[in-house]
Backbone and ligand atoms as CSV (ligand in chain L), in Angstrom:
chain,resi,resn,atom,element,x,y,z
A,1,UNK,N,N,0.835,-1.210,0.000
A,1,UNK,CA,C,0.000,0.000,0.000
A,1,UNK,C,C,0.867,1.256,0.000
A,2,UNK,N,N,0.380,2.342,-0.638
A,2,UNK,CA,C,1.199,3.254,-0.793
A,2,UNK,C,C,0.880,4.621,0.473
A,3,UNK,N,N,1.496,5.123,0.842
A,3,UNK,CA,C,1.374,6.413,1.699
A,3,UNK,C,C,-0.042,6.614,1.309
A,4,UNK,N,N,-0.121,7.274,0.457
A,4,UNK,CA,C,-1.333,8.287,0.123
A,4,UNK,C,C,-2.471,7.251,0.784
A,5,UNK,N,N,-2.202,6.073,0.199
A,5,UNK,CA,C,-4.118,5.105,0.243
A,5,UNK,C,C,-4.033,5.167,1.989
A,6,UNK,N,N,-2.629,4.820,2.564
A,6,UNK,CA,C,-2.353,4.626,4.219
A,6,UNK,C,C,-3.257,5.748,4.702
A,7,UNK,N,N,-2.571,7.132,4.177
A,7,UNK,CA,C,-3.285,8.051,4.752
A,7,UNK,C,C,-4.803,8.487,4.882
A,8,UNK,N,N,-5.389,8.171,3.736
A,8,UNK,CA,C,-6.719,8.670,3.290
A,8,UNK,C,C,-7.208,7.203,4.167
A,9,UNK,N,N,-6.996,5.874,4.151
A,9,UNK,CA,C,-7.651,4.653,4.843
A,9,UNK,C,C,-7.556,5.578,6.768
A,10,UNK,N,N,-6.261,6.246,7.080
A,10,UNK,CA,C,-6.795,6.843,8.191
A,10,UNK,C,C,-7.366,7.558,8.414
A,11,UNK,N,N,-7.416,8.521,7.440
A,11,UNK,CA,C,-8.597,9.262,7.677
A,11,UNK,C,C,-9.811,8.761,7.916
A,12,UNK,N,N,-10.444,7.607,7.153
A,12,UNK,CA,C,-11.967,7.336,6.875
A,12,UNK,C,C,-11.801,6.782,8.420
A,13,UNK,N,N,-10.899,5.778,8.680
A,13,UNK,CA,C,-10.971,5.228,9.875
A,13,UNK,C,C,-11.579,6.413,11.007
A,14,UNK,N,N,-10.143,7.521,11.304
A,14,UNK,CA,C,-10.726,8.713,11.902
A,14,UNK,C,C,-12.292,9.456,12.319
A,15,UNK,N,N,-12.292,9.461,10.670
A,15,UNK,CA,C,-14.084,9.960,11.085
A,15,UNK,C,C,-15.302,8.822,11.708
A,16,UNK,N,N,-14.646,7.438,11.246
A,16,UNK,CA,C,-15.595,6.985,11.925
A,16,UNK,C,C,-15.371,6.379,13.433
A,17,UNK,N,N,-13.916,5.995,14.026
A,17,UNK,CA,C,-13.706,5.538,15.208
A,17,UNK,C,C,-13.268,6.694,15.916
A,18,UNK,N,N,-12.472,8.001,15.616
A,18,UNK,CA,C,-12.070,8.986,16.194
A,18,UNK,C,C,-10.541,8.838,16.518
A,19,UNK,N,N,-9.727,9.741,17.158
A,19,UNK,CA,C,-8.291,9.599,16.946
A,19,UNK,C,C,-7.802,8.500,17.442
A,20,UNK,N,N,-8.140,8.101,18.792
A,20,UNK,CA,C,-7.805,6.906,19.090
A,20,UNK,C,C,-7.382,5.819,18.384
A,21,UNK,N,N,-8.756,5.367,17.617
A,21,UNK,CA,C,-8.124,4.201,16.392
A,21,UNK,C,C,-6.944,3.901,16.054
A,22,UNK,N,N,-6.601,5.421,15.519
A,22,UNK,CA,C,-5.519,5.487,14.318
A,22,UNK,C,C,-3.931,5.292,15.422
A,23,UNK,N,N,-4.362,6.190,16.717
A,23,UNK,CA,C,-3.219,6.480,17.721
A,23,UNK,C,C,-2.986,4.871,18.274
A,24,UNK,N,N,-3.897,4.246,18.134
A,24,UNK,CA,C,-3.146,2.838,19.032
A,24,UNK,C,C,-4.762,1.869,18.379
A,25,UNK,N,N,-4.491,1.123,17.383
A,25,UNK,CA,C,-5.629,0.475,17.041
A,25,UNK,C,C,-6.214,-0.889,17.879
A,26,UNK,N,N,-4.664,-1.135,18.132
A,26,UNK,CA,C,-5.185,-2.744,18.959
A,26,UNK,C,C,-6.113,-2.449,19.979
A,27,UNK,N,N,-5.772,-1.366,20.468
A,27,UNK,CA,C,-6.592,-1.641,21.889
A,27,UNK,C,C,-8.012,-1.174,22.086
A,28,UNK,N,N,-8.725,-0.610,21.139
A,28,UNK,CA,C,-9.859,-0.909,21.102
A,28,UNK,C,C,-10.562,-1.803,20.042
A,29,UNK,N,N,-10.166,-2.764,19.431
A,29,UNK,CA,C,-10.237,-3.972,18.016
A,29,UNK,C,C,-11.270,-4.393,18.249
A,30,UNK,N,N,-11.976,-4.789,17.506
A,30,UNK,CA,C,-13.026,-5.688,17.780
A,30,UNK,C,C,-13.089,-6.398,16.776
A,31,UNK,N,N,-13.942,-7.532,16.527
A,31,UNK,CA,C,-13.770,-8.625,15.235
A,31,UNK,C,C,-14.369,-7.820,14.265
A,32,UNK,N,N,-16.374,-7.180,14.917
A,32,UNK,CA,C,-16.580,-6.550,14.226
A,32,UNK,C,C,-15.927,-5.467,13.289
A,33,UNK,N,N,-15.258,-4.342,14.191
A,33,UNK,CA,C,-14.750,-3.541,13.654
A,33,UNK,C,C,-13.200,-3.805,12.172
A,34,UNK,N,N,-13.170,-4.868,13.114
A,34,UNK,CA,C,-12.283,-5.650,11.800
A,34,UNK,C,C,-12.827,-5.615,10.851
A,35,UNK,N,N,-13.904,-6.559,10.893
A,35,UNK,CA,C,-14.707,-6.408,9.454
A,35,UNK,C,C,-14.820,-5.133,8.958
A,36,UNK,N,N,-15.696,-4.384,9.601
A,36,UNK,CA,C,-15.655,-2.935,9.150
A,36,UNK,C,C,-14.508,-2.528,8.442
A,37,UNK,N,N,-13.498,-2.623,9.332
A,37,UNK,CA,C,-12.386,-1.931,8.774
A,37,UNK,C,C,-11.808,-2.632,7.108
A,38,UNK,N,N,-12.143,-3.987,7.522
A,38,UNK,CA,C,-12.044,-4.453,5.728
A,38,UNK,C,C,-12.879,-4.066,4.335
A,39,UNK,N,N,-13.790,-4.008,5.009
A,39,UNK,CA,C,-14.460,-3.128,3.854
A,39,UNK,C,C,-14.228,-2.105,3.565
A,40,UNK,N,N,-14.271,-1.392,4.326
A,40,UNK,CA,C,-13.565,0.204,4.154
A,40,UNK,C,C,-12.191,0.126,3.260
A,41,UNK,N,N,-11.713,-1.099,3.434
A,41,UNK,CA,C,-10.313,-0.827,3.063
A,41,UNK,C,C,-10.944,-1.388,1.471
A,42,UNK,N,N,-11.797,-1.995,1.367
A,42,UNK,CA,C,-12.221,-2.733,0.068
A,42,UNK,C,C,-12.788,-1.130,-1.066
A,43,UNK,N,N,-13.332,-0.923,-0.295
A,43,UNK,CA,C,-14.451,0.672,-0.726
A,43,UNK,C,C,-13.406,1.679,-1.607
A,44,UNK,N,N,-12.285,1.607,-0.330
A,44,UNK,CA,C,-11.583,2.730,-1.014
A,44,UNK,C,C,-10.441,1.892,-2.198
A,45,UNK,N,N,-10.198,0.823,-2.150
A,45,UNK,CA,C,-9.725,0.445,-2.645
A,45,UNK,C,C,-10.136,0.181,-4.289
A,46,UNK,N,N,-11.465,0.028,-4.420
A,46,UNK,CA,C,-12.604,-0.273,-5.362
A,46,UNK,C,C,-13.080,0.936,-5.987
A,47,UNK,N,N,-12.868,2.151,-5.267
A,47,UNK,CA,C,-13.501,3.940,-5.642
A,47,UNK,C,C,-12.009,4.427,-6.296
A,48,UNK,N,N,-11.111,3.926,-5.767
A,48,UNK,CA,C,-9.329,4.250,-6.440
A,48,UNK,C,C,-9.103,3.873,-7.795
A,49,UNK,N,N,-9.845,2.192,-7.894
A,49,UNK,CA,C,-9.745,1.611,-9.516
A,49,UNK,C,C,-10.664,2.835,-10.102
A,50,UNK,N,N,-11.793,2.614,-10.128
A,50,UNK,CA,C,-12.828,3.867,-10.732
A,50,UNK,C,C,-12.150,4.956,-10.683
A,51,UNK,N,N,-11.807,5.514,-10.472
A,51,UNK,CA,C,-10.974,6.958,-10.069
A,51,UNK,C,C,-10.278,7.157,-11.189
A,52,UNK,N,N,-9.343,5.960,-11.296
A,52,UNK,CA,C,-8.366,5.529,-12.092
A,52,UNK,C,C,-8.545,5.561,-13.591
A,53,UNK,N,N,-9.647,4.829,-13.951
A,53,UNK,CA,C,-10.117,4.709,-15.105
A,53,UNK,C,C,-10.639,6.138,-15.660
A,54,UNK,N,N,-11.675,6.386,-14.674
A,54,UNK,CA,C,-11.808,7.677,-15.226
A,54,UNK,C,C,-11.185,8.619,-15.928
A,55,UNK,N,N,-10.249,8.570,-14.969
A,55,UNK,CA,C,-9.106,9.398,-15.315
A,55,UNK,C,C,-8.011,9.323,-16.337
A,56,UNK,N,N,-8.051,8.229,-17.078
A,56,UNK,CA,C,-6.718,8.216,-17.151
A,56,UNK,C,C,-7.257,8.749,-19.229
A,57,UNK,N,N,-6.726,9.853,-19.168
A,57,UNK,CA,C,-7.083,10.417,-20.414
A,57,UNK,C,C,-6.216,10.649,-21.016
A,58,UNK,N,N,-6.177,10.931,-22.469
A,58,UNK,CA,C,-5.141,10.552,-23.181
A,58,UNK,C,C,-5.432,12.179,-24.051
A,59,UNK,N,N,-3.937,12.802,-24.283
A,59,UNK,CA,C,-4.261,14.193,-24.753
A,59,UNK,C,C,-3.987,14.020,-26.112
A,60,UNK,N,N,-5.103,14.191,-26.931
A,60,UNK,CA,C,-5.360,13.678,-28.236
A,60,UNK,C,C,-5.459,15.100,-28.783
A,61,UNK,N,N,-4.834,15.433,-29.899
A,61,UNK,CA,C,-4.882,16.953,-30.517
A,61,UNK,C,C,-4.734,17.985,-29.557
A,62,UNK,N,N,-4.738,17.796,-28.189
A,62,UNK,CA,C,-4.945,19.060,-27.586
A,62,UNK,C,C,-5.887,18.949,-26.881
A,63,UNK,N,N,-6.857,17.857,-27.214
A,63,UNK,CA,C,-7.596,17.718,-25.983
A,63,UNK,C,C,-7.803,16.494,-24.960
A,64,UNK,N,N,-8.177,16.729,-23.913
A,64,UNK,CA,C,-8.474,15.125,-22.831
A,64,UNK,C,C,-9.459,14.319,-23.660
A,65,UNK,N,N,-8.828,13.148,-23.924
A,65,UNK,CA,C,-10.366,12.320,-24.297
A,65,UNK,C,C,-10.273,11.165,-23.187
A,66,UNK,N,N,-11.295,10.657,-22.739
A,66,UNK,CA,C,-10.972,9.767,-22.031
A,66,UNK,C,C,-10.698,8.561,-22.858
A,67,UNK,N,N,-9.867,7.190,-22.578
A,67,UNK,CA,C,-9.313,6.503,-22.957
A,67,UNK,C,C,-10.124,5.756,-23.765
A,68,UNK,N,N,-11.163,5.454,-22.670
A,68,UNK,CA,C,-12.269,4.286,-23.558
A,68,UNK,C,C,-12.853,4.737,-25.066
A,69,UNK,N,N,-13.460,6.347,-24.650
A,69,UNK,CA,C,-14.210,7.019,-26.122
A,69,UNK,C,C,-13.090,6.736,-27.197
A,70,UNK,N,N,-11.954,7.252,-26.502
A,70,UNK,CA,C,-10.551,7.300,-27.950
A,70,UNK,C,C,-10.696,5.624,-28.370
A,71,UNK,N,N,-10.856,4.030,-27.924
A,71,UNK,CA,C,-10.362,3.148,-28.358
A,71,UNK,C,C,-11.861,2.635,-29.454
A,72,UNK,N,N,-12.878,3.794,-28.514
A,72,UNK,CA,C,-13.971,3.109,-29.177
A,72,UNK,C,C,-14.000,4.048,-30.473
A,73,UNK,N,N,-13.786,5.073,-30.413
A,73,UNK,CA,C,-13.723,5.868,-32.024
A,73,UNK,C,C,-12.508,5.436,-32.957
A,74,UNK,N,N,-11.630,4.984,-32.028
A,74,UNK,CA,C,-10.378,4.383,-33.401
A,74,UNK,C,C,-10.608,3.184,-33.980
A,75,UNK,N,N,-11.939,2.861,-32.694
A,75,UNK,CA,C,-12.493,1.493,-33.818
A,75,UNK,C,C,-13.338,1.517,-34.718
A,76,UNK,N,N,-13.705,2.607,-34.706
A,76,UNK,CA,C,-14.668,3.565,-35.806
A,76,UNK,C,C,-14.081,4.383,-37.023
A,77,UNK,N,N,-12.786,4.433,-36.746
A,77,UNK,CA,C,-12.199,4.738,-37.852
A,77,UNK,C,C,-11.679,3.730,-38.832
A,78,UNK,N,N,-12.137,4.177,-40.159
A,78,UNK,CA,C,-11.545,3.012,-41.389
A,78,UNK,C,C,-9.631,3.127,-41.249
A,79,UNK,N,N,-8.844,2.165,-41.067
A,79,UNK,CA,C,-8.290,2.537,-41.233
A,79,UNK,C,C,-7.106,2.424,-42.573
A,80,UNK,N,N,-8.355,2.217,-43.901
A,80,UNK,CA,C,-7.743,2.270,-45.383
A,80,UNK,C,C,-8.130,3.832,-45.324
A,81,UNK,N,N,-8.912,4.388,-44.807
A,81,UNK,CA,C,-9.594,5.804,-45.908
A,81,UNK,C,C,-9.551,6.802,-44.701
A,82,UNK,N,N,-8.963,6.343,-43.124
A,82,UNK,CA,C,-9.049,7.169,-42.175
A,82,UNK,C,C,-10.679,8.086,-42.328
A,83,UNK,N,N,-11.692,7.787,-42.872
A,83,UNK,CA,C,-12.645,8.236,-42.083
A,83,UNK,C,C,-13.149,7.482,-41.137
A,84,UNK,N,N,-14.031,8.122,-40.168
A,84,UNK,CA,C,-14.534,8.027,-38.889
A,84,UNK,C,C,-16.061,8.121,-39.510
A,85,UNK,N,N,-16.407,6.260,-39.392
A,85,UNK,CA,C,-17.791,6.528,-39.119
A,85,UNK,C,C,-18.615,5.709,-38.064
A,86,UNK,N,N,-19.627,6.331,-38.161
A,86,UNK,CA,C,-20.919,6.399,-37.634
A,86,UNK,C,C,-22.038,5.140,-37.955
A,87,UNK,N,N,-21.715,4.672,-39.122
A,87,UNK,CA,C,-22.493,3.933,-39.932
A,87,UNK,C,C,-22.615,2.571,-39.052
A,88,UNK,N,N,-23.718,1.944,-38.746
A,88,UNK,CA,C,-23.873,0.101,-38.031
A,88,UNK,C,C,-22.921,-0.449,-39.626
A,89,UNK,N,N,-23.576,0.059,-40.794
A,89,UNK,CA,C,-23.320,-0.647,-41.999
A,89,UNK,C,C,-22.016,-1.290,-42.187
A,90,UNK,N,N,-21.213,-0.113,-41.555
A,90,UNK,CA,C,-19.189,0.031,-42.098
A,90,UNK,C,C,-19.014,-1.126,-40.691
A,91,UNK,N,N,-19.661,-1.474,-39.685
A,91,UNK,CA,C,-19.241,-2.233,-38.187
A,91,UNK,C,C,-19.450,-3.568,-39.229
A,92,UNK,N,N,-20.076,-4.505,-40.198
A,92,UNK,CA,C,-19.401,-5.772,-40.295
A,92,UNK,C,C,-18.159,-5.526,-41.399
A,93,UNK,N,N,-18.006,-4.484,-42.589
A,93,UNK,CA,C,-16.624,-4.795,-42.630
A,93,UNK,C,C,-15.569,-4.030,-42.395
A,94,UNK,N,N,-15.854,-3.535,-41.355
A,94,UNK,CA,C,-15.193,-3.551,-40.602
A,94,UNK,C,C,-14.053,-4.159,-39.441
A,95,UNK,N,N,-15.363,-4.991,-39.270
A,95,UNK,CA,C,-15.091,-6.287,-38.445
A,95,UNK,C,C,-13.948,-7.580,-39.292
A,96,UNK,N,N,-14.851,-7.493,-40.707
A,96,UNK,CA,C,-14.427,-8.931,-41.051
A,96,UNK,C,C,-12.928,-8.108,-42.230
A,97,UNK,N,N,-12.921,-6.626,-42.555
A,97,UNK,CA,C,-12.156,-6.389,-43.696
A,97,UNK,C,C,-10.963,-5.573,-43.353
A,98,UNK,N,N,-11.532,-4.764,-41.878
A,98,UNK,CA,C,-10.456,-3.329,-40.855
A,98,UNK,C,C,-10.477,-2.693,-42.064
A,99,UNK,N,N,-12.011,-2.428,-42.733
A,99,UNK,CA,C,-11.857,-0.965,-43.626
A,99,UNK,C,C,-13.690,-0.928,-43.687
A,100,UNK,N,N,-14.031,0.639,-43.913
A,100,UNK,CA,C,-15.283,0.401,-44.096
A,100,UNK,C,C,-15.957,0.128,-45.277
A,101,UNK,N,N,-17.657,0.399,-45.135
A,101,UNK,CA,C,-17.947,-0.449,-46.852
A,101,UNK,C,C,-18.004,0.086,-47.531
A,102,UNK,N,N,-16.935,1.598,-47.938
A,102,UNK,CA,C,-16.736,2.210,-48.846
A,102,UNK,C,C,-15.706,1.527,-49.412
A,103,UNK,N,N,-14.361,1.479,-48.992
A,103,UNK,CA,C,-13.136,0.873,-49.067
A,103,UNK,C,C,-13.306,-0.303,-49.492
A,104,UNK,N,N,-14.296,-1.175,-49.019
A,104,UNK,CA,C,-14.564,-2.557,-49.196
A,104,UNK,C,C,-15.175,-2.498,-50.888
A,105,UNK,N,N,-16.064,-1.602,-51.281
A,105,UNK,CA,C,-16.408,-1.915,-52.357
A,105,UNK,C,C,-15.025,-1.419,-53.575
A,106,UNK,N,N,-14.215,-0.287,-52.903
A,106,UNK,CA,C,-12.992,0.517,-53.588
A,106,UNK,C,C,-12.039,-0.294,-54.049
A,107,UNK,N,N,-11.277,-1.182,-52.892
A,107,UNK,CA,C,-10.267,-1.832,-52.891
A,107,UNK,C,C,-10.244,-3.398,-52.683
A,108,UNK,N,N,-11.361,-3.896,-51.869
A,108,UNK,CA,C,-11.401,-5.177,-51.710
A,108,UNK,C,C,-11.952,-6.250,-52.483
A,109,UNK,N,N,-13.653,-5.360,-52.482
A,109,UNK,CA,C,-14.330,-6.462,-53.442
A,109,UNK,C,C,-13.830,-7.106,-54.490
A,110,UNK,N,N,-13.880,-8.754,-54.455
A,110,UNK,CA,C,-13.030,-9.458,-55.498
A,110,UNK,C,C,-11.309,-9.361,-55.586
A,111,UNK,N,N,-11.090,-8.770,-54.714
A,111,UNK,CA,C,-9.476,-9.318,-54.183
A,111,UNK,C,C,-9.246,-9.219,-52.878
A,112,UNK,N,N,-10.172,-10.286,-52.128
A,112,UNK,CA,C,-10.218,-10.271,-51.026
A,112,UNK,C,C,-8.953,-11.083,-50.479
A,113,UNK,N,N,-8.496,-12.073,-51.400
A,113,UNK,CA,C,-6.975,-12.208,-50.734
A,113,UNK,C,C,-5.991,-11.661,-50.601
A,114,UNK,N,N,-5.995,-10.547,-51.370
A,114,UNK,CA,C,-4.279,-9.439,-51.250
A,114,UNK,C,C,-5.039,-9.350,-50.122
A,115,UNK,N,N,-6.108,-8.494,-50.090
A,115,UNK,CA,C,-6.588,-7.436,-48.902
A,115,UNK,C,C,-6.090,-8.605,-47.395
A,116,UNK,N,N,-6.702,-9.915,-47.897
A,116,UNK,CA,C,-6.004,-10.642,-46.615
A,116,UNK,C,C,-4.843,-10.678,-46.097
A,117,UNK,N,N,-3.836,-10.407,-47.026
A,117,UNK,CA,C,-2.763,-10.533,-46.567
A,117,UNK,C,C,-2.391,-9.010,-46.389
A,118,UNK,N,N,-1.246,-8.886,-44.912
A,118,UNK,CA,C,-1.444,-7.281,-44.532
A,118,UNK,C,C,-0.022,-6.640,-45.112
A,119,UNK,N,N,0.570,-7.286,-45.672
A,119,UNK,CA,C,2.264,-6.307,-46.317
A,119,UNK,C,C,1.654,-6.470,-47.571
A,120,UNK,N,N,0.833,-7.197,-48.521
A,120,UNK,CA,C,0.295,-6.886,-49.538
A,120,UNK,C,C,-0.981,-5.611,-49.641
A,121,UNK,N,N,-1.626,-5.588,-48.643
A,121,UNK,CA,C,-2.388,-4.807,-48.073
A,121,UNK,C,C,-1.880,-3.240,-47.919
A,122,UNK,N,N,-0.818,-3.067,-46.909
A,122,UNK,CA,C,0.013,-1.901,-46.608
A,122,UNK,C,C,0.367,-1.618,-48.065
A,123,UNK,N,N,1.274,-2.178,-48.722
A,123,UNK,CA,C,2.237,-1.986,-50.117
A,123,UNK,C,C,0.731,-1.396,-51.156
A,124,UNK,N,N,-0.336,-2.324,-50.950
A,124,UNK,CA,C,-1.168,-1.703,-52.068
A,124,UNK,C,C,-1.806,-0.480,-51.539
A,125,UNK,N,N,-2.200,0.103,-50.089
A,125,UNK,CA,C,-2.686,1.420,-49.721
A,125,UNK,C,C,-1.773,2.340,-50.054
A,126,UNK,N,N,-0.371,1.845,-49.448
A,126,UNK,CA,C,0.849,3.225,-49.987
A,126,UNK,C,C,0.962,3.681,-51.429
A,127,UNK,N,N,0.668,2.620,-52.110
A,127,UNK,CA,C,1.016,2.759,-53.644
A,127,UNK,C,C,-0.124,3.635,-54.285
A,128,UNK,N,N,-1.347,3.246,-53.609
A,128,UNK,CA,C,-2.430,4.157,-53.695
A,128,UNK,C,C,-2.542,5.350,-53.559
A,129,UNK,N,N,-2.135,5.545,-52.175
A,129,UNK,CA,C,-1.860,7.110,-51.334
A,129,UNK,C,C,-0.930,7.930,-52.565
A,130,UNK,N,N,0.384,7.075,-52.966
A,130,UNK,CA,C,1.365,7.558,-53.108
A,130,UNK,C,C,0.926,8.391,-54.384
A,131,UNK,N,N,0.035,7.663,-55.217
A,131,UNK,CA,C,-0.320,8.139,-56.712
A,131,UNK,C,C,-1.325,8.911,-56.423
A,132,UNK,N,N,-2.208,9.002,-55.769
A,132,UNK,CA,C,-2.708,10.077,-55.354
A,132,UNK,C,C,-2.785,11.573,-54.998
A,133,UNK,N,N,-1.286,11.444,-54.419
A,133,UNK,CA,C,-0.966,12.610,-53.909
A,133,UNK,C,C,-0.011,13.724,-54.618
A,134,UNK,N,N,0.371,12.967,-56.169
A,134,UNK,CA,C,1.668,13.155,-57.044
A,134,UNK,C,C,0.074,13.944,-58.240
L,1,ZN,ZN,ZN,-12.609,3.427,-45.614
């Protein structure tokens, strides 16, 4: 356990047994209060994970996103055509192609084995991009 959780677990203790507790615990113990005191230690221990998660945000362009929205929108992004959609439609090929069913009808349909394979895959998006952009 780290300082901080030590400290804040005495505190809660504090408010509810008073200084004593914390100043000499054995000698007023009880089984009950044992228990008590395990839960408490469970509570804060359980409100720390949550805390945690919440928190833990990732600074994307400049702004906080929280972690989960960012993994669930990058799973929303095609990532042959880098758009971001919205569509249920683009979620199966998505699923079955990691592009949506724009891309799928662009690049895949009927060469669904390059597309299977992913350095044939990469080599044919770059080559794409590349002529594109010339
Ligand atoms: Zn796409």
């Amino acid at each position: 356990m780290d300082l901080n959780k030590i400290a804040r677990l005495e505190k809660a203790i504090a408010q509810k047994y008073g200084q004593i507790a914390i100043a000499n615990p054995r000698s007023f113990w009880t089984q009950q209060k044992e228990e008590e005191y395990l839960e408490e230690l469970k509570d804060i221990y359980q409100n720390d994970i949550k805390s945690k998660e919440y928190n833990e945000k990732i600074n994307k362009d400049g702004f906080l996103v929280a972690k989960k929205l960012l993994n669930r929108e990058r799973d929303r992004t095609c990532p042959a055509c880098f758009t971001y959609s919205f569509n249920p439609k683009d979620d199966f090929y998505m699923n079955k192609y990691d592009c949506c069913s724009k891309c799928y009808i662009k690049f895949v349909e009927g060469r669904e084995e390059r597309w299977s394979n992913l350095t044939e895959r990469v080599e044919f998006l770059a080559a794409y991009y590349d002529q594109g952009e010339k």
